[in-house]
C-alpha positions in Angstrom: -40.5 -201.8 -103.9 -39.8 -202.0 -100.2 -36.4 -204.0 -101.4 -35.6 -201.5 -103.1 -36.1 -198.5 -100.9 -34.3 -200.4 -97.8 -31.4 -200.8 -99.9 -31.0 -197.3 -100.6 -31.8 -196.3 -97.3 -29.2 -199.2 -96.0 -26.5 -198.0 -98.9 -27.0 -194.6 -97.8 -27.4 -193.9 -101.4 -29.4 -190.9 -101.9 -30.7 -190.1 -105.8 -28.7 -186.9 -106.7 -31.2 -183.7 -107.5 -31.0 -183.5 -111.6 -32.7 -183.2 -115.0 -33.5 -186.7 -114.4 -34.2 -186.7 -110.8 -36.8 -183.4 -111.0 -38.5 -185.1 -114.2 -39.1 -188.3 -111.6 -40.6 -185.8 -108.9 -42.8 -184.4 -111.2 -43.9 -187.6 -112.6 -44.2 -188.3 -108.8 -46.7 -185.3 -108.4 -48.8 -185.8 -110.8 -49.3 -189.4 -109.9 -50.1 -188.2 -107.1 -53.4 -186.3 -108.2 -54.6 -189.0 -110.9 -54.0 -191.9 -108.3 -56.4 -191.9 -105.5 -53.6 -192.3 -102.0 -50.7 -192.0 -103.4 -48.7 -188.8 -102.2 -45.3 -187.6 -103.6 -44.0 -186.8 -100.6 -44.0 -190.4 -99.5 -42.5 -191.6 -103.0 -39.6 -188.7 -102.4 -38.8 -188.8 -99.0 -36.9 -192.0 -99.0 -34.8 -191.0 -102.0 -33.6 -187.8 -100.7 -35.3 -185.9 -103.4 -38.4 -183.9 -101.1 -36.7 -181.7 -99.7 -34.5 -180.6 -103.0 -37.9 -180.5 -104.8 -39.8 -178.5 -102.9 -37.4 -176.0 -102.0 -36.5 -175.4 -105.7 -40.1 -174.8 -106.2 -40.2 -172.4 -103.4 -37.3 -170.4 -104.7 -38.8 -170.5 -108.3 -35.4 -172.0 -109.5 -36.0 -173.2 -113.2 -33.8 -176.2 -113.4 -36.4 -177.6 -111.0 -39.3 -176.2 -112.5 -38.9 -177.0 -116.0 -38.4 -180.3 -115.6 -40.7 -181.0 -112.6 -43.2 -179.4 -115.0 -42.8 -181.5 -117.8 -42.9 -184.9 -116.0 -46.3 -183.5 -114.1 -47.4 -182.9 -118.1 -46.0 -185.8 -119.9 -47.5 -188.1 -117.0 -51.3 -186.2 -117.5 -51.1 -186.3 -120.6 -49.7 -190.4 -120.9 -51.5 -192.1 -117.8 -54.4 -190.1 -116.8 -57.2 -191.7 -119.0 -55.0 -195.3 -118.0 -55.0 -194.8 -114.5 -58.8 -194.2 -114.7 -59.4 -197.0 -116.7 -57.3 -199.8 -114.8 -59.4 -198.0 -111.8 -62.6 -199.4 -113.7 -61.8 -202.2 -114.8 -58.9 -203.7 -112.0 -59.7 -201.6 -109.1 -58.7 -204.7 -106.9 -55.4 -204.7 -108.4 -54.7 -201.0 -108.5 -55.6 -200.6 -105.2 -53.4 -203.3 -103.9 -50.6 -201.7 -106.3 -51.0 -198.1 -104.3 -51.0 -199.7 -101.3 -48.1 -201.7 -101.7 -46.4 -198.4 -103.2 -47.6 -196.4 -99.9 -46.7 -198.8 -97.3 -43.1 -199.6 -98.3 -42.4 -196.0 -98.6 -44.1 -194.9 -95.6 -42.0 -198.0 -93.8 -38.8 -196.4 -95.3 -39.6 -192.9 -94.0 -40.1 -193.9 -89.9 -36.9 -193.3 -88.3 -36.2 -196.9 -87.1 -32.7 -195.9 -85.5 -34.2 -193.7 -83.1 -36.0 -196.6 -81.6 -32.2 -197.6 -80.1 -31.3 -194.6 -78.9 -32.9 -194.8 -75.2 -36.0 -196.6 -73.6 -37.7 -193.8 -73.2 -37.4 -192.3 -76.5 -38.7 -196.0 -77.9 -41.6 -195.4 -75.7 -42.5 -192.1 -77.0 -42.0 -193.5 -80.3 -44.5 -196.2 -79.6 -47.0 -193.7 -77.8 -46.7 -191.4 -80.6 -47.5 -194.1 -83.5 -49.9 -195.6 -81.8 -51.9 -192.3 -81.0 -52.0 -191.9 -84.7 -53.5 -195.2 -85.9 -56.5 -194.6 -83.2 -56.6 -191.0 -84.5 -56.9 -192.5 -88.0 -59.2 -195.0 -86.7 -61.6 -192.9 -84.6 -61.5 -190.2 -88.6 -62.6 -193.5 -90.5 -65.5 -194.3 -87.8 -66.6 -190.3 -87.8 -66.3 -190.7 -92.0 -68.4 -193.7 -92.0 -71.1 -192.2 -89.5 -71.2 -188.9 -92.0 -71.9 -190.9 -95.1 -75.4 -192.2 -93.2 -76.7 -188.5 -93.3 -78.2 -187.4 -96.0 -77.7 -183.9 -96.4 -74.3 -184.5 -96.6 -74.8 -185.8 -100.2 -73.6 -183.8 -103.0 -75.2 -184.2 -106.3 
């Protein structure tokens, strides 16, 4: 996966919006809700198709709707009860799968090139990624401290 997104990033070969593009984002979408982590945004950003997608949905243009609408169907309908199942039964290897999804697209979407552009621009770069790991680090501790309280249970 990460192959193949760094050589469309390196090609500068960007999937053109279409029938065929707008039915992938909406597969992308729905994936998105039946697979726990995965996000759409992160699967379209490196193909040049978020933006495209969004704003077609935003203007209520139909040659994005329709067919963003019928991969978000065609995948409920088609992988919902699979998803759940391989969650059940090979949650290891589903997870790793999502992951493995996530991380090469979220590698694809940092904007490596403006890491050259001046030392102090690489330094804010740094700062800023590394303020948002201990951000996510310092929401998992708080998450795991919440789960010990009881009232916080919903049944």
């Amino acid at each position: 996966m990460i192959f193949l997104l760094f050589s469309l990033q390196t090609s500068k070969t960007a999937v053109e919006p279409g029938l065929g593009a707008y039915l992938f984002c909406g597969f992308a979408l729905a994936l998105s809700v039946i697979a726990p982590g995965m996000s759409f945004s992160t699967l379209l950003m490196p193909l040049g198709l978020y933006t495209p997608f969004v704003e077609g949905i935003g203007h209520l243009r139909p040659e994005v709707l329709i067919p963003g609408m019928t991969g978000c169907v065609v995948t409920f309908v088609c992988l919902a009860r699979l998803v759940n199942r391989l969650l059940e039964k090979q949650y290891a290897g589903m997870s790793h799968g999502i992951f493995g999804i996530i991380s090469a697209a979220t590698v694809m979407t940092v904007p490596w090139n403006s890491f050259a552009t001046s030392p102090e621009t690489a330094s804010r770069n740094l700062f800023c990624m590394a303020a948002g790991i201990v951000a996510a680090l310092l929401l998992e501790v708080m998450n795991e401290k919440m789960a010990c309280f009881p009232e916080n249970e919903t049944e």
